[in-house]
N, C-alpha and C positions, 0 to 999 in steps of 0.2 A: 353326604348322605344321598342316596339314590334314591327313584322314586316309589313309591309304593306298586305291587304287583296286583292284579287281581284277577287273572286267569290262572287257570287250573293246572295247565302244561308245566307246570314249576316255577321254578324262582331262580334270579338271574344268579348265576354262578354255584347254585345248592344244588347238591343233588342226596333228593329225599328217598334214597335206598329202592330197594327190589319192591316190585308189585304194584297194585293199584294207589290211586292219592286217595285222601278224606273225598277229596266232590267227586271222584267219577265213583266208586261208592256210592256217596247218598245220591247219586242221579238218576241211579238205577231200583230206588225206591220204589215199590208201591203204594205208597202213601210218599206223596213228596214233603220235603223239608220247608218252613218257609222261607220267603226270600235272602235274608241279611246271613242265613244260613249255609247258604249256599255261593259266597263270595269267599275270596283271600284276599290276604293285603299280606304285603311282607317289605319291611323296610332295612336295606343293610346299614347295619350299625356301628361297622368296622368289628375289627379284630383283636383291639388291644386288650393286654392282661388287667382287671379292674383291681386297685389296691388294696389291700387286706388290710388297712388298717380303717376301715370301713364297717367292718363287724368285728375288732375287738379296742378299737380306741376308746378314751371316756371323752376326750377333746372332740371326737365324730360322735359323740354319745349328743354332747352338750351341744353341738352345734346342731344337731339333730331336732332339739327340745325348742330352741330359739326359733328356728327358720320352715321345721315343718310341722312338727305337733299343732305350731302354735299358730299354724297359715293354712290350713289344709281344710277341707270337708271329711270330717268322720262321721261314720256310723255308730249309734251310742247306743239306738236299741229298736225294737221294733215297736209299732204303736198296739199291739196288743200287749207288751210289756205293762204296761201303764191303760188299762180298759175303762176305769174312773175319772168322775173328777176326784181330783189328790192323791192318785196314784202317781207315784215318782220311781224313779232308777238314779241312780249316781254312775258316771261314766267318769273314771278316773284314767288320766294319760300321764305318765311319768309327774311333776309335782302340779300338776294343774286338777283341778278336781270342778264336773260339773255337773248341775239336780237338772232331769229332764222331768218336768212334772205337768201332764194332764187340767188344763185349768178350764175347759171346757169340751163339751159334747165334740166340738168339732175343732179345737186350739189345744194347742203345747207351747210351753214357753219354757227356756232352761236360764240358769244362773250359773256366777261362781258359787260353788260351793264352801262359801267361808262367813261368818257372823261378822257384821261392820264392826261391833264394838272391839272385841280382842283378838277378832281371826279364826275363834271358835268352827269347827266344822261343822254344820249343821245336819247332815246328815250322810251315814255309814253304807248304807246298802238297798233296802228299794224295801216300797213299803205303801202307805194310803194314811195323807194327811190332810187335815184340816189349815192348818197351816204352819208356818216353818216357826220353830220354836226352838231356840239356844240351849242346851241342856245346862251348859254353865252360869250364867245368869240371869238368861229368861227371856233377852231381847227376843222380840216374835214380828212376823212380815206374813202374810196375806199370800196365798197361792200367787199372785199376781205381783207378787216382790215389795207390795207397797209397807211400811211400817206400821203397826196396829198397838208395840206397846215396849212401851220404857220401862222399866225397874226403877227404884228411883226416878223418878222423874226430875223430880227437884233439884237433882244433882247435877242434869241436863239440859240445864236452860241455853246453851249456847250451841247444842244439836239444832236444825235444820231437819224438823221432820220429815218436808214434802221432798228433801232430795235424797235421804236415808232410806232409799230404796235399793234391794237387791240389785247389783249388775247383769244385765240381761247379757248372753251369750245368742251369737246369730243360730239361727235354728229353721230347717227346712223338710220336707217331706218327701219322698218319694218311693212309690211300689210298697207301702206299708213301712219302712223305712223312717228312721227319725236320726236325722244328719245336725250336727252342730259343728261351729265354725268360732276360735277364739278371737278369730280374726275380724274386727269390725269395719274392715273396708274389704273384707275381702269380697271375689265376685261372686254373683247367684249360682245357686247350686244347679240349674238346669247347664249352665255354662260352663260349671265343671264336671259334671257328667257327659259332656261332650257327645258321642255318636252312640252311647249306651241307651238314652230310651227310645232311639230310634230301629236299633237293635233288639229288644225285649221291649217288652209292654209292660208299662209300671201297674194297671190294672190286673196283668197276671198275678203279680205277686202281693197284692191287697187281697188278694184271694188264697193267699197260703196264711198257717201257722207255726209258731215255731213248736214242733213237735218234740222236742229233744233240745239241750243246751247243756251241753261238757265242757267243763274248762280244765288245762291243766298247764299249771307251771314246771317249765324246760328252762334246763340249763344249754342256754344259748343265746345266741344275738337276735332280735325278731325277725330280722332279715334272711339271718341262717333257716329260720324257722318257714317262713312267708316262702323262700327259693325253693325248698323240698317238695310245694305242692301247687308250682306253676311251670310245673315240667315234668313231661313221660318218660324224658333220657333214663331215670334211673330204674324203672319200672321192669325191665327182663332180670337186672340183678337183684332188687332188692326185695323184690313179690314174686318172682317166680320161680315154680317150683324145679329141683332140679334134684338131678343124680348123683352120687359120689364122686363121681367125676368132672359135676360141677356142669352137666350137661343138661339142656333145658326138657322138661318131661312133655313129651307132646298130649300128655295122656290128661295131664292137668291142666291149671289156671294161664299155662302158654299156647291152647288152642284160643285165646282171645288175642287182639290187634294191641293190644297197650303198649307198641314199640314204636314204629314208622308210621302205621297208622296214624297218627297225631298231625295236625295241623296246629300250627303259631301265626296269630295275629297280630302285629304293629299297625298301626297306620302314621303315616307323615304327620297329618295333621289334629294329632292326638297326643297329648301328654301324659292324662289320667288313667285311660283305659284300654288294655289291652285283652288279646282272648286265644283261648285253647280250645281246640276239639277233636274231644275221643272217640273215634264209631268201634262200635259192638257185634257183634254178630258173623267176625271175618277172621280169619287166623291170622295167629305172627307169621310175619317172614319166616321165622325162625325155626318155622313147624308146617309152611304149608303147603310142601308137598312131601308131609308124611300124614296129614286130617284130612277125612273127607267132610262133607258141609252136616250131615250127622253126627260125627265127633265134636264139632263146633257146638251144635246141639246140647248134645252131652254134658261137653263140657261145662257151660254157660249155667246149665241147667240140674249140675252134679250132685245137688243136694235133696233133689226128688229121686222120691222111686222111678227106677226107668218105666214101668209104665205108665205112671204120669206123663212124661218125656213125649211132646208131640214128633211125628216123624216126618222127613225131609221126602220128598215126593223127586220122580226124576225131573231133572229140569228146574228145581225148585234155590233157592236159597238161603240158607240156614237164618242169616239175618232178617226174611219176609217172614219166616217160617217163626222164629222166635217174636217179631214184632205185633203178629197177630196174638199169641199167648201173650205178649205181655202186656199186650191193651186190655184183656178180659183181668187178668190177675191184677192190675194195678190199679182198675178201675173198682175192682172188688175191694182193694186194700185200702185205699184211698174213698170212698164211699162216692166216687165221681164217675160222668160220661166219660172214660177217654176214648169211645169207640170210634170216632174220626179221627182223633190224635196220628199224627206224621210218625212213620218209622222212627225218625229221627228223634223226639222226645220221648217216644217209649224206650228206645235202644240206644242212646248214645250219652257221654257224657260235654259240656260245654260251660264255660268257665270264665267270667270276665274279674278282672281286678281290680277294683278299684283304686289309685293310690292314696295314701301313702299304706292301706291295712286292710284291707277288705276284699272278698272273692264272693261273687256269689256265682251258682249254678241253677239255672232255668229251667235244666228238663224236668219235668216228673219222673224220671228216671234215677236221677241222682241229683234230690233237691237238696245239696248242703250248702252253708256260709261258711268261712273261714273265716278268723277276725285273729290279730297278730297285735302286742302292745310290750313294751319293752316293762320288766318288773322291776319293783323296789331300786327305782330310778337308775337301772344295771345296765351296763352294758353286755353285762354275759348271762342275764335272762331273759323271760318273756314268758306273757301270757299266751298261750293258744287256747282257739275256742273253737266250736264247732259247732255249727245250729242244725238242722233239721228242718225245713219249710216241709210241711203238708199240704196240698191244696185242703183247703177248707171243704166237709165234708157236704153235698146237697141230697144226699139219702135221709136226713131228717137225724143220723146215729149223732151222738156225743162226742164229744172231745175235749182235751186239755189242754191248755195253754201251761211251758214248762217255762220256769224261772232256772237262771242256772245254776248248774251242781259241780264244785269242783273237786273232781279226783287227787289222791296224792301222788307224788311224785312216781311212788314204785307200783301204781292199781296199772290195770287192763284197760284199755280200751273196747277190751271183749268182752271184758266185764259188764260194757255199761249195754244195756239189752235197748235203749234207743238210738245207738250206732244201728244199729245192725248188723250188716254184710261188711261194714265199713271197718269195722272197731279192730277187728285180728288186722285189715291192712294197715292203719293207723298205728298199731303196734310194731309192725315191722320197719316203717318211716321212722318212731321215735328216737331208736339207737343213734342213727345216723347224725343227729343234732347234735349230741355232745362229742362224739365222736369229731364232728365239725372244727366245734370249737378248740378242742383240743391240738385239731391238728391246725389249724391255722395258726395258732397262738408258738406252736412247735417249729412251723418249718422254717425256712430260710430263702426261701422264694418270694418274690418281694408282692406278687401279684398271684390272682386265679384266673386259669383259664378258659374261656369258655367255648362253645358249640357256638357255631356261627347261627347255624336255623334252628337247633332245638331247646337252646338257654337264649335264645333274642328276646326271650317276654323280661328274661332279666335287665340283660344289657339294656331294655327300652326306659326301664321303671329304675332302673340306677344312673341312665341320664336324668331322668323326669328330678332324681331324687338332687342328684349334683347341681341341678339348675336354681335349686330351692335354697338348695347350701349357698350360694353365691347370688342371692339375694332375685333370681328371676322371680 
């Protein structure tokens, strides 16, 4: 493995296509980016083809369940999920099941979620209790896991009340965040979030909501699922719009950067977290010397009447030109100042992953989570989710806190009116999943191939993932 890069001029032996990079882009900011922004890292990670029996084995299913379900830091929910004392969620991961419950103004404590006497499950789905009560026989335990009462009692003289306590699950906090861990020696969660809050500020995101929460079960592997949307490789073909001839429309959603544009994160000294970033406001390759920085405009901005449509001045840049509207527009939409906000979070996209199932994005631009969980202990399903973070509104208006809603298999993403912009792209992604599976399951090639610099966030997060397997 070579070292990590972190100058702008490229990456050793890659070469990241026609035109400008991500940083000489946001360098030229008028509002600058902040610092952790404005670095790369890139670590090569060789070249070999990673096995396919990876996303369709149930033996990789099961060793999957053992070694990282069952070791890892997840994300279960956010702490406005749970706004009460006794308000709970249940956060289920293939057979493991566990109650994240509110048991103070300022504490959370999670359990197994199973009744000591028969295994009973205590509770389904999320909800505001008083305390945890067996629907089958009545055994009941105290927000706080302690036991408060027998059935029969009499019948239980050789129970051990004071240790008939729920099994606590490790359980931590961060950026609004509510992280459990089944692992009881595993390390602190600051320690495996590694170089992430030094990167974002966990205080920003205690100041979001979750605005929106979609879930929908895919037939595929979560991995298949999780790869789709930590890489822009697939983004000229599968989102942009094109001609009978399969030629890309410079008139459309191809006067945006979503190809080369793209910078990928590794770092050496990182296992869990890795990052993407997409800037806004610049044309593809693939179109940009047929747009001028108006058409960029336009484009960006196609769903207003063009006299809405602010206009690009000489000398000017589409991307300053749009980042000033979208400080006024988002700060209206959102009920917040962004009028200092950096270019760079009005206009771009940025994306870290946490492993082994979690994404989240930073900007106000495009505040979504991703969250990926394998279904009905499958290897050839998965749940996908999708949150929405709002910053928290300080104009005094109202807002909702959403619980989530999941879609059927054959609904829209366009459907759901708290995607937004997002929902028709999300819908052109979905094909591609089964389609996956399918053909992996089909071919005769023993391995997949990947892109040395623009699938690395994979190949980084599939070593992280093999290290786990083999008991790192």
């Amino acid at each position: 493995m070579k070292d990590s890069a972190s100058v702008d001029s490229g990456y050793p032996n890659i070469n990241l296509g026609p035109g400008e990079s991500v940083q000489s882009i946001i360098a030229r900011d008028t509002h600058p980016a902040a610092a952790p922004y404005r670095t790369t890292s890139w670590v090569d990670m060789g070249n070999e083809d990673l096995s396919i029996d990876r996303y369709t084995s149930r033996e990789w299913h099961r060793r999957e369940k053992e070694t990282v379900w069952n070791r890892t830091w997840q994300v279960a929910c956010r702490l406005e999920d749970i706004p009460e004392v006794g308000s709970y969620i249940v956060y289920d991961i293939c057979d493991d099941s566990v109650i994240v419950v509110r048991t103070g103004a300022d504490t959370v404590q999670a359990y197994v979620n199973a009744c000591l006497h028969r295994g009973n499950a205590l509770c389904l789905d999320q909800g505001r209790k008083n305390e945890f009560r067996c629907p089958y026989h009545g055994f009941t335990w105290s927000l706080e896991g302690q036991l408060k009462y027998v059935p029969g009692a009499w019948d239980f003289d050789h129970l051990n009340r004071e240790e008939f306590c729920l099994p606590e699950v490790r359980i931590d906090t961060w950026g609004g965040f509510v992280f459990v861990n089944l692992d009881d020696d595993c390390a602190p969660l600051g320690d495996y979030l590694e170089l992430l809050p030094q990167h974002v500020s966990g205080e920003e995101f205690e100041k979001r909501y979750k605005a929106g929460h979609v879930s929908q079960v895919v037939r595929c592997n979560w991995k298949i699922a999780l790869e789709a949307f930590i890489e822009g490789f697939h983004v000229p073909e599968t989102h942009y719009e094109k001609d009978e001839q399969h030629r890309i429309d410079p008139n459309g959603i191809a006067a945006f950067s979503h190809d080369t544009k793209v910078q990928y994160d590794v770092w050496a000294d990182s296992r869990h977290i890795n990052r993407l970033i997409l800037v806004d406001g610049v044309p593809s390759q693939y179109v940009a010397n047929k747009v001028n920085e108006q058409q960029v405009v336009d484009a960006m901005l196609r769903r207003l009447p063009e006299e809405m449509r602010p206009r690009v001045e000489e000398g000017q840049r589409a991307r300053d030109v749009l980042g000033d509207f979208n400080r006024k527009a988002f700060s209206e939409r959102y009920g917040v100042d962004l009028s200092e906000a950096s270019t760079f979070d009005v206009m771009d996209q940025v994306q870290y992953n946490i492993f082994p199932n979690f994404t989240v994005w930073p900007t106000p631009f495009a505040p979504l989570c991703y969250r990926f969980r394998p279904w009905n202990d499958s290897p050839d399903e998965c749940l996908f989710e999708i949150w929405m973070l709002h910053p928290v509104p300080t104009d005094g208006r109202d807002y909702q806190v959403m619980a989530e809603r999941r879609i059927g298999e054959n609904d829209l993403w366009a459907d759901q009116k708290e995607m937004g912009v997002y929902g028709p792209v999300i819908d052109q992604d979905i094909p591609n999943l089964s389609r996956m599976t399918k053909g992996l399951k089909a071919t005769r090639k023993k391995g997949v191939t990947l892109a040395r610099y623009q699938e690395s966030r994979i190949r980084q997060y599939m070593k992280t993932l093999e290290e786990y397997l083999n008991g790192a």
